[in-house]
N, C-alpha and C positions, 0 to 999 in steps of 0.2 A: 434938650432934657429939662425938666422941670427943678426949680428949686428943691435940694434936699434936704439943708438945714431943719433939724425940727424933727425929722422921723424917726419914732425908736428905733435905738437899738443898733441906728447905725453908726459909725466911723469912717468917717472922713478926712481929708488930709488938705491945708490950706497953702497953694503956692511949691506942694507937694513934698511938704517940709513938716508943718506944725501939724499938727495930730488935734483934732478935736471929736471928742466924742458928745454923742447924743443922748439926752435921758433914756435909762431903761427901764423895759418897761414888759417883763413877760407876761402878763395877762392881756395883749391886744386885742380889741375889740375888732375879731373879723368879719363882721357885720359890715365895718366902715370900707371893705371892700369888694363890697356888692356892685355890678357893673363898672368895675375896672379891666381891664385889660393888661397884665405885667409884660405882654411884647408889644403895647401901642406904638411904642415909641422905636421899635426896631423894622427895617426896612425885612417888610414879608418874604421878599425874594431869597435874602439870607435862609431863612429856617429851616427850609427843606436841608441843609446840609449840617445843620447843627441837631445835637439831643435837645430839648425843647423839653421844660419842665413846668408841671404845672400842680398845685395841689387843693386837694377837697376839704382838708382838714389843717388847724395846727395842734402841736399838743402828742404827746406821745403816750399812751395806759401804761406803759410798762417801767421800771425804773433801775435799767443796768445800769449800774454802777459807774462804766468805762466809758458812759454815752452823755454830750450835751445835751440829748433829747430828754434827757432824765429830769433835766433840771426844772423843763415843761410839763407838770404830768397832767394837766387839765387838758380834754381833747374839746375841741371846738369846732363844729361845721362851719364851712364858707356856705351862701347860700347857695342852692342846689341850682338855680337857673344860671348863676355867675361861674359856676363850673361849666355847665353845658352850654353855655355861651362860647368862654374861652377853650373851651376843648373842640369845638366847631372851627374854630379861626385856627386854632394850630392842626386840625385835621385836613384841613384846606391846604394851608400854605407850608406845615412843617411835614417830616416821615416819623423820625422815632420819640415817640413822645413819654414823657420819664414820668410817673407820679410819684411826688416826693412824702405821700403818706408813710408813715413809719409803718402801723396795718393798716394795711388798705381793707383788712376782709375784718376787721371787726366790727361790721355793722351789718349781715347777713342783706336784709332787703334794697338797702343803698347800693351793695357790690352788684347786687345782678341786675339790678335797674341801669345803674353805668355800665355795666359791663353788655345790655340790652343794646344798649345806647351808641355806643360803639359798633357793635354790629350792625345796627341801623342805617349809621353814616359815616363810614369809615371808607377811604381811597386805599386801594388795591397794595398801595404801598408804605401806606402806614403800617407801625409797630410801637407796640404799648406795653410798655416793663413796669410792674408791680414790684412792693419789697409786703410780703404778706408773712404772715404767723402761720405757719402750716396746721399744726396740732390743735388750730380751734377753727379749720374751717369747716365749717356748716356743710354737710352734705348735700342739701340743696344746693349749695354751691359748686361741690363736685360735678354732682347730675348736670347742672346748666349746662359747663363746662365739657364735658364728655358728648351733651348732645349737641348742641350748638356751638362754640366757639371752634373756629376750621384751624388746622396746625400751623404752627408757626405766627399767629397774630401776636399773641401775648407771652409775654416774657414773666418769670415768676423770681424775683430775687429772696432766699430764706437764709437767715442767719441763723445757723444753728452753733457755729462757734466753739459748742464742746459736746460731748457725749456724757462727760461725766455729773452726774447729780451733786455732787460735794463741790465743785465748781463752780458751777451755775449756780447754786444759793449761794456760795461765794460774792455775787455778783449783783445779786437782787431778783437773779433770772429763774423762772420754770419752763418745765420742757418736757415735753413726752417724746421720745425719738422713736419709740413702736408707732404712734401715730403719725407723725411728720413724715417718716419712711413710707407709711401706709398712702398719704395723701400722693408724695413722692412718685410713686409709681403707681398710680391711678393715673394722674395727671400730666407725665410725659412722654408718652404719646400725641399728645395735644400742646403742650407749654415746652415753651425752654426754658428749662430748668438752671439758677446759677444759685449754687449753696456757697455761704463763708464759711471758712473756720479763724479763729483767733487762738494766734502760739500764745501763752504767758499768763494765762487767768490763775487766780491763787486756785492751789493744791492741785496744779495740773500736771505731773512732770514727765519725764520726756515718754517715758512709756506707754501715758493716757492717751500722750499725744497721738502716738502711731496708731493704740486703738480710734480713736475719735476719728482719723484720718481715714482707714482702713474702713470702718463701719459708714463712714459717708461716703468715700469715693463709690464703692461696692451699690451705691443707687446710683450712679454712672448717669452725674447730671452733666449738661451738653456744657459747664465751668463751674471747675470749683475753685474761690479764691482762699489761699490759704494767708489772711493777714497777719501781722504784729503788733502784740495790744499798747497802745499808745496812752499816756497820762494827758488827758487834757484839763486846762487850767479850770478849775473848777467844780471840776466831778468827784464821786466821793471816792474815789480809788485813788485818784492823785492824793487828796486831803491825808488819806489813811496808807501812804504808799508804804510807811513805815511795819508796817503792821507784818507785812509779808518778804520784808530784806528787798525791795523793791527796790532798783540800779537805774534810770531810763535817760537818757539824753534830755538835758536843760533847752535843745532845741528845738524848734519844731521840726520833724510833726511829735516830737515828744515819744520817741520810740525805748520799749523795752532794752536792757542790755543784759541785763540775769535778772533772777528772785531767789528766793529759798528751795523755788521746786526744781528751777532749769540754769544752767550755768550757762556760762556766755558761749563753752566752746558747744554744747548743744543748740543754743539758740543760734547758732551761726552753720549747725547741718541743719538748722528747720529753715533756712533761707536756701541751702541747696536742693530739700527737696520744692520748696517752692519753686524754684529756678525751672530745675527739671521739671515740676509738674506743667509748667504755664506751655514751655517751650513744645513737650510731649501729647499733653492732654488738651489741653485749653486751645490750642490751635490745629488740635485735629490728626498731629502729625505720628501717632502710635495707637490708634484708639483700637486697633484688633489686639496688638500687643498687649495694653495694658489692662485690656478686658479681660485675656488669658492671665497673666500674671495675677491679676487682680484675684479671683477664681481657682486659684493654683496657692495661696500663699499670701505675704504683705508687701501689698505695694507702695506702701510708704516705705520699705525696706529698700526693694528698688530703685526707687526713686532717690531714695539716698544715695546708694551705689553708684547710679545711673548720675548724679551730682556732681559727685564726688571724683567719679571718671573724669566727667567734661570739664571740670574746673582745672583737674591739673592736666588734662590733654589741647586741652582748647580753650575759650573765650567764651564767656559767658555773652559778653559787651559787644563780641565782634567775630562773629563766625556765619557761615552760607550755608545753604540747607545740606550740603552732601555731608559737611562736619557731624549734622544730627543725626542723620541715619548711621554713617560710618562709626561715629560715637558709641548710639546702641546697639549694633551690630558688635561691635570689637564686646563691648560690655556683657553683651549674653553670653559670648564664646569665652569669655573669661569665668563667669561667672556659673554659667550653665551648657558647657561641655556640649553634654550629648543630649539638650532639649532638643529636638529636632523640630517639633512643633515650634516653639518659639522663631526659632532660627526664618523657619516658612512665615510664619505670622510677620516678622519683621519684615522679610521680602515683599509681603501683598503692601504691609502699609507704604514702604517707601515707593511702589510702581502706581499706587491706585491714587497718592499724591499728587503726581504730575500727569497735566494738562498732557505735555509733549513726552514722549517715549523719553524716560533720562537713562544716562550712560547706565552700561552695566558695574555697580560699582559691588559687589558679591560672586565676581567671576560666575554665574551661575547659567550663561545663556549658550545654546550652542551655535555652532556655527552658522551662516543666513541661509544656506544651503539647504542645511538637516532643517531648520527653525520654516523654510518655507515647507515641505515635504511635510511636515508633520501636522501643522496649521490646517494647511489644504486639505488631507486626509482628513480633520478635526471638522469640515465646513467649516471653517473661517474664509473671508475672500480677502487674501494675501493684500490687493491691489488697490483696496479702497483705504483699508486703514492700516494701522501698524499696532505689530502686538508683542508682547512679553511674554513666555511661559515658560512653567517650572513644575515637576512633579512634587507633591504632597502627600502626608502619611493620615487625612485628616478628609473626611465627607464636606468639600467646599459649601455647597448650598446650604447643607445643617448648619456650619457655621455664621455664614452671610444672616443665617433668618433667626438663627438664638445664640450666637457665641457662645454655643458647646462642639467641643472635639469628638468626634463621632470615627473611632479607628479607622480609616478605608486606607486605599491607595486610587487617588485621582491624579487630577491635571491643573491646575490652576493656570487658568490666560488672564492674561490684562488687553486691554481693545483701547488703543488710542486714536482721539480722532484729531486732536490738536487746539480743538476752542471749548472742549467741554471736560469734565473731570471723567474719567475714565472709567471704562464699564468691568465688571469683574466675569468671566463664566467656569460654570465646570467643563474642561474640554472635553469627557465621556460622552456628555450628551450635549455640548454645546447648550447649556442653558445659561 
């Protein structure tokens, strides 16, 4: 590696002991890194297995309060061949490639030129994640996206953080959340979608929160992160933390502990619904369930319960998958008796989870006897694969294709074949 003494901005450590720091210097001229390469120096073979980051720009337009980008608000292009250089060499040799633009899409004609670009010469198994401003994108950008970009390439990270207007100027932030929703769902279909929200913004309190929560989940992106607003050294929220009874750990990462708006023992159910959410949604593992719920009601409300259950039933830290079905199984039947929908919804999600047929943990299957007689009757062939089924108060296919409950009486199968995730049909007509 090259000598780095000298470089803004950074800190280093000598003998891994003395701390020396570098002049700073936030106006870098990134001109001076025209025909560099920031992975020369890393063996190619590596990348393919790491996130691999590279960025167009420095400098951030916007200036939230809670953000180090803030401090940067001059935006500055890298020069445009020195991108498409090194986005060539990480398309090569790396898979998931991160751009660390703050907006990547505030520049309408540069976004679809790169994002042209990409298409161009991009390896079957590359993946390219964005963090974009939703509410100002250019509809020409949409269209691009809608007609050319194939599903699953590009990843779309949007922080929207709050819902509430009086929060957001709180912070320095504007937002349109009718547009953002709008773009939202135009676009995934095609993107994967990963929204943030941040617990602790002034005048936000607990009950903003659950709408904020409820009104984004409800665009049902493929992860929502729910984070906690952190004082970082320097930014004007920490400077002014006073202002709002603001409490946060002197440690890093400098995490909230109350404010005026949330108490500590709220802020400590906004970590159980986080818990819940990551474990249930973000991994895929209730996603019929919590689309119903969602659609029926508050599933931040849920989610809390669903929390709250696990924490004093189980481990957050250290539990197997049967603990999470069984969790929210016990929890609907506590909580919701005679949903019988639900009940069924849970069933699909924990059978269509597993690769391999898993135990029957809902006593719900019958005997292998009656279970073959009925299958065969069904056209299913008993012999080749192995199957799960259970009757339903709900039209399966209407469900499968818009997660609405459609009153019927069907069949629900599961079809396991053992190496692939498992196929769903209605048994009425075997589809």
């Amino acid at each position: 590696y090259p000598n780095v003494k000298g470089v803004p901005n950074l800190v280093t450590k000598e003998n891994y002991t003395k701390i020396i720091p570098s002049p700073i210097d936030l106006r870098f001229d990134v001109n001076k890194l025209a025909n560099k390469n920031p992975y020369q120096y890393d063996n190619p073979k590596d990348l393919h297995n790491k996130v691999c980051y590279i960025e167009t720009s420095r400098g951030c337009p916007y200036k939230c309060e809670y953000c180090l980008a803030s401090l940067d608000n001059n935006v500055r292009d890298l020069p445009v061949d020195t991108v498409k250089s090194n986005l060539l060499y990480l398309m090569e040799h790396g898979r998931t490639i991160k751009f660390l633009d703050r907006t990547f899409n505030v520049k309408k004609d540069f976004t679809i030129d790169l994002f042209q670009f990409i298409l161009d010469n991009h390896r079957p198994e590359n993946i390219f994640q964005f963090e974009i401003t939703a509410d100002i994108v250019h509809r020409d950008i949409i269209t691009f996206v809608q007609e050319h970009v194939p599903s699953g390439l590009f990843r779309f990270e949007i922080g929207i953080q709050t819902v509430k207007e009086e929060s957001n100027l709180a912070v320095g932030r504007k937002q349109d959340f009718d547009k953002t929703s709008d773009v939202v769902n135009k676009l995934k279909s095609k993107i994967e979608m990963h929204l943030d929200l941040i617990v602790g913004l002034p005048y936000e309190y607990f009950s903003d929160l659950r709408n904020s929560f409820d009104n984004t989940f409800a665009l049902y992106p493929d992860e929502l992160q729910l984070g906690f607003l952190k004082f970082l050294k320097g930014t004007p929220l920490r400077i002014n933390y006073k202002k709002h009874g603001y409490k946060f750990d002197e440690r890093a990462p400098y995490e909230i502990i109350e404010s005026n708006y949330m108490s500590s023992t709220e802020l400590h159910k906004a970590t159980l619904v986080e818990k819940a959410l990551d474990i249930y949604w973000n991994k895929k593992r209730a996603i019929n369930t919590l689309h119903y719920i969602s659609s029926n009601g508050s599933v931040f409300d849920f989610l809390l319960g669903l929390g709250e259950y696990f924490d004093t039933h189980y481990k957050f830290h250290k539990h197997v998958l049967l603990d999470i079905y069984e969790a929210l199984y016990k929890y609907a039947l506590q909580e919701h008796p005679s949903d019988h929908v639900l009940h069924q919804l849970i069933y699909l999600d924990y059978y269509s989870y597993n690769k391999i047929k898993p135990k029957d943990l809902f006593g719900i299957e019958p005997d292998k006897k009656e279970q073959n007689h009925v299958l065969t009757a069904m056209g299913f062939n008993i012999h080749q694969h192995r199957y799960a089924y259970f009757p339903v108060s709900f039209d399966i296919n209407h469900w499968l294709e818009n997660y609405e409950v459609k009153q019927d009486h069907d069949t629900l199968v599961v079809q396991f074949t053992g190496t692939e995730m498992p196929a769903v049909f209605s048994g009425r007509n075997n589809q």
